[in-house]
Steps between C-alpha positions, in 0.01 A plus 500: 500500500544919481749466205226243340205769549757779375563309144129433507394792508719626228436251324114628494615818451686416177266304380160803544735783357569268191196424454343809567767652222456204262106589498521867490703456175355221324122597594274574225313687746786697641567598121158570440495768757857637472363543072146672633718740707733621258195586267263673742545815544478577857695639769573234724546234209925602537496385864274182470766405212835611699401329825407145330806570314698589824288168678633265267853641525506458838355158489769386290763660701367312863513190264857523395623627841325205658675259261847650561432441916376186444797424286734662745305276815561175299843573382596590951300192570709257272814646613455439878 
């Protein structure tokens, strides 16, 4: 029952990050705003734009290191 929780869980974490990701880069809205902040002319505009950019980085890096446990949990499971 722990080990079924465990892959759940990672599962759902997979799954958010991926999502999350997949919006962030395919989101009108999210292009929209990254667009308005490279125009305007203000001091904090830099940091708005590197911290999405450094949000959906890290999104898609929890995604793909969830995938390769998952992976790796499936692959042990098989083999025992």
């Amino acid at each position: 029952m722990k080990a079924l929780l465990k892959n759940t869980k990672l599962l759902l974490v997979f799954i958010t990050s991926l999502f999350i990701y997949l919006y962030m880069e395919f989101s009108e809205n999210i292009k929209n705003l990254l667009n308005l902040l490279v125009k305007s002319n203000n001091s904090y505009t830099f940091g708005y734009y590197l911290l999405i950019q450094i949000a959906k980085f890290a999104a898609f890096l929890f995604s793909l290191i969830s995938l390769i446990f998952l992976i790796k949990l499936i692959v042990v499971k098989k083999e025992n």
